[in-house]
N, C-alpha and C positions, 0 to 999 in steps of 0.2 A: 050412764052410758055415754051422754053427750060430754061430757068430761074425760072419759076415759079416751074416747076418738080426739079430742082438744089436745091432750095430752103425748096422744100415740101421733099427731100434726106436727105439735112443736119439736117429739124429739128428730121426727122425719126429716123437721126442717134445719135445725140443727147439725145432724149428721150430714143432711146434704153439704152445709156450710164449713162444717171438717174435713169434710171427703176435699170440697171445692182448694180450701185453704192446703191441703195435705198436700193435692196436685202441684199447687203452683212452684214449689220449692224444686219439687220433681222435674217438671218443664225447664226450669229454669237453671237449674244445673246440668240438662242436655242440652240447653244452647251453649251456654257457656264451655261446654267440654265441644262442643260440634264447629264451632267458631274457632277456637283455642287450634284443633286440629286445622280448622282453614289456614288461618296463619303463618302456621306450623310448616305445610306444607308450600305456601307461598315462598318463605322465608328461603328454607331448602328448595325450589323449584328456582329461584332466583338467585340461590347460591351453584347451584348446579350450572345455570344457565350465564351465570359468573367465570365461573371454571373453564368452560366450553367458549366463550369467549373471548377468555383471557389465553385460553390456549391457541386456540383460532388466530388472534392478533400477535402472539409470540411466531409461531409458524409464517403470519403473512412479513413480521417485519424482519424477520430469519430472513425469509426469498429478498427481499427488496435491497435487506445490507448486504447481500453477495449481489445481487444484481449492480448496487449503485458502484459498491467494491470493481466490479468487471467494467463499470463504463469508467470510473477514475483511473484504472490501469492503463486501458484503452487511448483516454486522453493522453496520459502522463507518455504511454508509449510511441504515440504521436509526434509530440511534443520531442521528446530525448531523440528520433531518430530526424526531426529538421534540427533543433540543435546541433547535433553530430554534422547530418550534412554542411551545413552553413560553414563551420570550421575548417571540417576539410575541403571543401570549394574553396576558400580562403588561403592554403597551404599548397593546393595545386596550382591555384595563380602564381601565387608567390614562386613554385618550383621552376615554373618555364620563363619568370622575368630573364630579359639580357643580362643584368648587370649581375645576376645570379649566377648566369650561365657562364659569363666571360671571366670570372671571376673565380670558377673552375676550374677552366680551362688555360689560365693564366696562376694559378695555382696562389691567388692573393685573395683567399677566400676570410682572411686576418680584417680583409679591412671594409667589410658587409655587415659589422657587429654592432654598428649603430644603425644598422638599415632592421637588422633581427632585432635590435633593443627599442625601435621606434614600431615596428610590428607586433611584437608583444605585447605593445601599451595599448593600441589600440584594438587588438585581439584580446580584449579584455578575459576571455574566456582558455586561455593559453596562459599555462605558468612560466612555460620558456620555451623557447626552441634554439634548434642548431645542426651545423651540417659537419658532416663527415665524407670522407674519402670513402672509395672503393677499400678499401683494410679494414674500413671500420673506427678509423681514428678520429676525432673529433676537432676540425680545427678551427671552429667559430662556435658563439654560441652567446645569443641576446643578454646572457646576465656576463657586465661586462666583471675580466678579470676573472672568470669560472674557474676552479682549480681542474676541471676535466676538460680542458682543452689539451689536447693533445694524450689523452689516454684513450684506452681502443675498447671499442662496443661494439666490436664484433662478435662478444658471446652473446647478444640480446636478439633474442626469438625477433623482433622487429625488423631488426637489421639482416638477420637472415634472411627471412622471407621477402623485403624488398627488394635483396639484390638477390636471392634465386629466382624470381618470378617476375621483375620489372615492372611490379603493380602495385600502385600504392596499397597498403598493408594499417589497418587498425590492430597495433598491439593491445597482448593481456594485460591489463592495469598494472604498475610495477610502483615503489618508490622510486623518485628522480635521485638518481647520483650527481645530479646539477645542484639541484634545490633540496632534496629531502623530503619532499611533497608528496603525495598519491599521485599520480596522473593515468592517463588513454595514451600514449605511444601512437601517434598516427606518420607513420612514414613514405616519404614520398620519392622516388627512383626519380633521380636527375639524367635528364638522357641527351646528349648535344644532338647536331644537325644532322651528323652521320650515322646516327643511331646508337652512342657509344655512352653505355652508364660513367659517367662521369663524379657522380657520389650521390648522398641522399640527404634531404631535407628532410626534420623529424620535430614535430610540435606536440610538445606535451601537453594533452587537454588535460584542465583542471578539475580532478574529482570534486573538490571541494567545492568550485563555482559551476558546475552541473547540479553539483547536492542543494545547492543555493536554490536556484533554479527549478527542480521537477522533485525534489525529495523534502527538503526543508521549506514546505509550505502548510497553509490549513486546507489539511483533507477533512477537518470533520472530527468530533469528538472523539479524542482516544482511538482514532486512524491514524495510521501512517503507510510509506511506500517505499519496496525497496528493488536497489535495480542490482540484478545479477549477471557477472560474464558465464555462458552456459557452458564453455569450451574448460576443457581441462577439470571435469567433475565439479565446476560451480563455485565463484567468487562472489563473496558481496563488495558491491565497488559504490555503494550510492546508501547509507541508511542513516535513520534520524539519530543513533549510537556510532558516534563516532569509531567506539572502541570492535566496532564491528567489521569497520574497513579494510578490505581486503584479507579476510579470513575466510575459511572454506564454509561453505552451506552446509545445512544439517540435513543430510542422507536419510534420516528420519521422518522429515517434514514432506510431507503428503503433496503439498504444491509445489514444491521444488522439484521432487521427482517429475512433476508435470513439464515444469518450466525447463527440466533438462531434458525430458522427451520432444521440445519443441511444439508443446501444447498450450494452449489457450482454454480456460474456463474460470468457472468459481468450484468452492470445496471448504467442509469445514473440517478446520484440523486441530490435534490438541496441543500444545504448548510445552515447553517445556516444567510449565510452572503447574501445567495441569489443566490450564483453563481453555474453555473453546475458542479457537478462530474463526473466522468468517473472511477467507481472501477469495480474491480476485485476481488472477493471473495472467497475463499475456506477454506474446513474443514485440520484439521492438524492431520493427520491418527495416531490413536491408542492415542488421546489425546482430552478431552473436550475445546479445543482450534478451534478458526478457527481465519483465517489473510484475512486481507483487502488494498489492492494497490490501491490508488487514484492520481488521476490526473484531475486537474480543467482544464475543457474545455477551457476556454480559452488562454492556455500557449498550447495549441494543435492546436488550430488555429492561432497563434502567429506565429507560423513559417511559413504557408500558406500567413498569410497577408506582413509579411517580404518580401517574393519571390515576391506578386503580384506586390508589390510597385517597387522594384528592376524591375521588366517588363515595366512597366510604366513610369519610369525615362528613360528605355535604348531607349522606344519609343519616347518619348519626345527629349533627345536629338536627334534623328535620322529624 
């Protein structure tokens, strides 16, 4: 009997010792599945949380490149409308000199052409200028030996309007029949003592040393600005494509509509190429102008997706 109890102990203990051993594999592959799942969920909780972030940082740097777009406009349109004034301050002085005047009035307006060619040079920002009679005829003019001296510009909108209205007048950008050039047509009503239009002074602002100026600078990766005449359904007179000058605006584009309703803001619009804009728009005060700052969406998300990657490599090796 004490044997068989010895016996019916050992296999007791035994079994306990199998049972013991049996568990442990057991436990041990519920952590492992239990942990596994932690991870699991980590990994996606932190890609989720990726996502939402990275989306969050696309939306806040979306607001900020139309915000930063609306204050470079802003600047730029600034900027273009004391440019312009400073010019014509310049052209007005010049209109009321005496030797302008008498020289009118004495009808020896032939021999002011070095006084126009010495003004030009240091109006750096004037491609040329020159006067004309009441007809419209042109009988000086700073580039000496002009072959339009003495042809008549009295079909040019500029010319009209200075002598129907006796105020000086910013024409719609045209090519010079002087030069060949783009310019701003700014004319100025010559008026003697008696109050009598006597002819008009007309200085051709330089699109191209404007464009120098407020368009051909660094706005910022893959921005640029462009400056439009609003009048007459919309010219572009200022952009970093030359071959753009003075071609009509696209009736399409979303902020142009804005800019010809004489509005100011930001807006994203699509391209022609397809791709998203991000501009900035405003009018250019005391001037039938307004400028436009653009920046393609995705050179704004370009530096977000740069950083993300940089994150992911530093995880990866770690």
């Amino acid at each position: 009997m004490a044997n068989n109890n010895g016996d019916t102990s050992k296999r007791q203990s035994v079994t306990d010792k199998l049972q013991t051993i049996g568990r442990t594999p057991i436990s041990y592959n519920i952590s492992v599945r239990f942990f596994s799942f932690i991870i699991l969920v980590a990994l996606l909780s932190g890609g989720i949380v990726g996502l939402v972030m990275t989306k969050n940082n696309r939306d806040y740097l979306r607001q900020q490149a139309l915000q930063n777009n609306l204050n470079q406009a802003n600047l730029a349109a600034a900027f273009a409308s004391n440019y312009i004034t400073v010019i014509e301050a310049h052209l007005l002085v010049f209109a009321i000199r005496p030797d302008v005047r008498q020289a009118l009035t004495n009808a020896t307006m032939a021999q002011l052409q070095p006084t126009l060619a010495q003004f030009v040079q240091i109006q750096t920002a004037l491609d040329s200028c020159g006067i004309y009679n009441t007809n419209g005829i042109q009988e000086t003019n700073s580039v000496a030996d002009a072959d339009t001296i003495g042809q008549s510009f009295a079909d040019r909108e500029w010319f009209q309007q200075a002598v129907a209205t006796r105020q000086p007048y910013l024409g719609i950008p045209v090519i010079s029949r002087t030069t060949g050039k783009p310019v701003a047509p700014f004319a100025v009503p010559i008026i003697d003592d008696q109050g009598q239009l006597r002819g008009v002074l007309t200085g051709g602002i330089s699109l191209a040393a404007m464009a120098d100026s407020i368009v051909n600078i660094n706005y910022g990766s893959d921005t640029h600005a462009t400056i439009i005449d609003t009048r007459n359904g919309g010219l572009i007179i200022a952009d970093k494509d030359p071959a753009l000058l003075l071609t009509a605006v696209d009736k399409n584009n979303q902020a142009v509509i804005h800019l010809l309703n004489a509005e100011s803001g930001t807006i994203a619009t699509t391209g022609s190429n397809g791709e998203t804009n991000l501009t900035g728009y405003t009018q250019v005060a005391g001037l039938p102008w307004g400028i436009m700052v653009v920046t393609p969406v995705a050179s704004v998300f370009a530096i977000l997706m740069k950083t993300r990657r940089a994150e992911f490599h530093v995880l990866a090796r770690g």
